[in-house]
C-alpha positions, 0 to 999 in steps of 0.5 A: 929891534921891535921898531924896525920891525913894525916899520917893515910891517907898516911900508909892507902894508902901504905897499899892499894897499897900493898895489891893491889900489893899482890892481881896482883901477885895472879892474875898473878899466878893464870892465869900462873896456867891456861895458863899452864905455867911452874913454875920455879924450880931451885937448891938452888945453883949448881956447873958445872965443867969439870970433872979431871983426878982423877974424877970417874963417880959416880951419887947419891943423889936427890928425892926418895933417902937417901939424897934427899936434895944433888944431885951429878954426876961425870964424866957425859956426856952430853947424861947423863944430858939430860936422867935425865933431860927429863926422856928419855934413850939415845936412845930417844936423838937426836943430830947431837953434840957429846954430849959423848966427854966431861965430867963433874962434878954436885953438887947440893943442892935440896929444900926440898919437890922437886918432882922427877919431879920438879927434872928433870925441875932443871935439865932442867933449868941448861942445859938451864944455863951454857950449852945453851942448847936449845931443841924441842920435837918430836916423832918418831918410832923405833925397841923395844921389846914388853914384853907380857905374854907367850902362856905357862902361866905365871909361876910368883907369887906375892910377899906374903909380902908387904914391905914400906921399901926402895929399896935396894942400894950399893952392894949385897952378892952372893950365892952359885949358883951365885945368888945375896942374898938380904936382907928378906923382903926388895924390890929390884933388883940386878944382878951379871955377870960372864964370862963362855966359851966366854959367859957372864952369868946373874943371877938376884934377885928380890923381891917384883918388878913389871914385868916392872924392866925387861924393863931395857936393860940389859948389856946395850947393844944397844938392842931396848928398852923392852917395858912392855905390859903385864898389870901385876900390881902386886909385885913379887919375881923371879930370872933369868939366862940367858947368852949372847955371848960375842961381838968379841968372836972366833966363831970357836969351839964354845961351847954351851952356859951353860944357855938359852939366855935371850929370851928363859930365860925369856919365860921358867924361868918366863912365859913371852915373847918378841916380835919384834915391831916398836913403837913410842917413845918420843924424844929430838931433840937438836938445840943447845948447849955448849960443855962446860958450863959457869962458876959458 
């Protein structure tokens, strides 16, 4: 009987220490909630190698896709890395590393239900990993375009259709004027380039997008960022022509482009507008880094 008793008292007390034990990492949970500290989000498993000879840049997969639980990136330069991983455009990376010289391929398997935020601190946390990779954030002014709405009026209509379907991927057909042809009723962009009499041509299709997918550098050309200021909230079908000369073209003889350029493009096709400043942006300085990762 005495046993008995003293084995009671004994899974009693184990049982106490672990509900001791589970309420401590409660508390220790709760007071990282409060001090702010940073959950750590991590790939299931994730593969880091130099990209070969046979490798092609290719990026797909990961949250708000069709294949949210695989993410993967060939061929991709460590400029590339940290833009996915910081939320940043190249621009916004400060390095005095050449972070373009070497490239690599990325595998990684992603839980289920991750956010495209919690996406981007993997990311970061893989950096931090197999590259080393060990950053401040800072903030500093630089020329960018600030998108406003035209003198002349805004000549955009909002999209009489709103679609919860997915944004359209892959590749798209061309009409007949050189426009790309989307799928009805389905939310998306594309754009198609031609070169014509030195000049590259652009003919852009959209449907049911916010004003703000014109903040994309177009061409990716060095340009200063576009940055949207016009408050327009709404949803909106529209198409765009516009041309560019092309870099290194023979200035002589030169022929008239034969569409506006993107500037006038946009005031007299769209009724918006794009006005020279100088803003502050967000940036990530980097201290250090490994130009080639560790092993796996």
């Amino acid at each position: 009987m005495r046993l008995l008793v003293d084995l009671v008292r004994d899974n009693l007390d184990e049982m106490r220490l672990k509900c001791f034990g589970t309420v401590l990492i409660a508390v220790a949970g709760l007071a990282a909630a409060q001090d702010g500290t940073e959950p750590q989000f991590l790939f299931e498993v994730a593969s880091v190698k130099v990209s070969g000879p046979q490798s092609r840049s290719d990026v797909g997969g990961g949250p708000g896709t069709s294949d949210p639980g695989q993410f993967h990136y060939n061929s991709a330069t460590l400029f590339d890395l940290i833009d996915i991983a910081y939320h940043v455009k190249s621009f916004q990376v400060i390095s005095k590393l050449p972070l373009e010289r070497g490239k690599f391929d990325i595998t990684a398997k992603v839980p289920a239900g991750t956010t495209r935020d919690q996406f981007g601190v993997m990311m970061q946390n893989l950096l931090a990993e197999r590259f080393h990779l060990e950053v401040h954030k800072d903030s500093r002014e630089f020329p960018a375009w600030e998108m406003i709405i035209a003198k002349s009026g805004l000549k955009l209509k909002e999209s009489a259709i709103a679609s919860e379907t997915d944004q359209i991927s892959g590749p798209t057909k061309v009409g007949d004027h050189g426009f790309p042809v989307l799928p009805a009723n389905r939310p998306g962009d594309a754009i198609k380039f031609t070169v014509v009499d030195g000049f590259i041509v652009g003919r852009l299709t959209a449907q049911q997008q916010p004003v703000s997918s014109l903040t994309r550098n177009f061409l990716g050309s060095p340009d200063p960022p576009i940055m949207d200021r016009t408050g327009l909230t709404g949803k909106y079908d529209f198409k765009l022509e516009f041309s560019r000369e092309l870099t290194g073209a023979p200035s002589t003889n030169a022929k008239v482009p034969p569409v506006p350029d993107l500037f006038t493009a946009v005031q007299q096709q769209l009724g918006l507008q794009f006005v020279p400043k100088k803003l502050p942006f967000d940036v990530v300085v980097v201290e250090s880094v490994d130009l080639v990762p560790t092993e796996n």
